[in-house]
C-alpha angles and dihedrals in degrees: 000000000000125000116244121180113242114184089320092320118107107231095245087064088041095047082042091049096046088048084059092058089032129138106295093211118093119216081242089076124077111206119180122288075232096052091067132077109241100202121136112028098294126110120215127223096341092108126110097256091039099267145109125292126213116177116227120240106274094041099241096101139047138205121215110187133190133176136192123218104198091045107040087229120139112186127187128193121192117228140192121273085271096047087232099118149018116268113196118218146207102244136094100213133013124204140229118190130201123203126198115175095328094318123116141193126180130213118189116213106216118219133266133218086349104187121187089357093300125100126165095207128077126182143176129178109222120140088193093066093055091080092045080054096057097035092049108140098011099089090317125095127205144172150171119234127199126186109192101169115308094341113092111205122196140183132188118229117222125198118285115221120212118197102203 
């Protein structure tokens, strides 16, 4: 990952700082579709894999994201325009940005069980993305970017609430 200045604060103490005072909640647990705040256009915990689900700029995709606290891992699978089932794609990697003041770095989530060149889940460990996640919206912009041939989509990620 790239440094960036902040106020004075590279990017990588600023990310670190931000996983410490993360969302408590690992992608392992299943609170209740009730238990979340549904501001902004995302919905919480209603994906297939018990995320949340963003849908990508043109409304024929859809980006389901989970994160795990203890791991460090985010993983996003890309899902059909209904968000009903996995849709395998041709890219390698997929991104997810995070922007602080003007300032962006960018973390590229590798593919998982690509065949035929297609694959539908995406996944980086990195406990350092895990703050920008749950500060998403507040200060903190982040988005999903997803590259299929010569068409870029892309989803901004809002903050996710947990009641705990």
């Amino acid at each position: 990952m790239r440094q960036l200045a902040i106020c004075g604060v590279s990017m990588t103490v600023f990310l670190a700082t931000c996983g410490m005072v993360g969302c408590p909640v690992s992608s392992n647990s299943s609170p209740s579709h009730d238990e979340h705040d549904h501001g902004g256009h995302e919905r919480h915990e209603d994906g297939l894999h018990g995320g949340h689900l963003v849908q990508l700029d043109g409304g024929q995709l859809n980006a389901e994201w989970t994160h795990d606290d203890e791991s460090g891992k985010v993983t996003v699978y890309i899902l059909d325009a209904e968000g009903d089932d996995e849709l395998p794609i041709e890219a390698k990697t997929i991104t997810i940005s995070v922007g602080v003041n003007g300032d962006v770095a960018s973390y590229d989530l590798t593919a998982v069980g690509a065949e035929d060149g297609k694959a539908f889940q995406f996944e980086v460990i990195e406990q350092a993305l895990l703050g920008p996640l749950a500060m998403a919206g507040q200060g903190v912009e982040v988005a999903i970017q997803v590259a299929i041939g010569d068409q870029v989509h892309r989803a901004r990620i809002e903050h996710h609430h947990h009641n705990h």
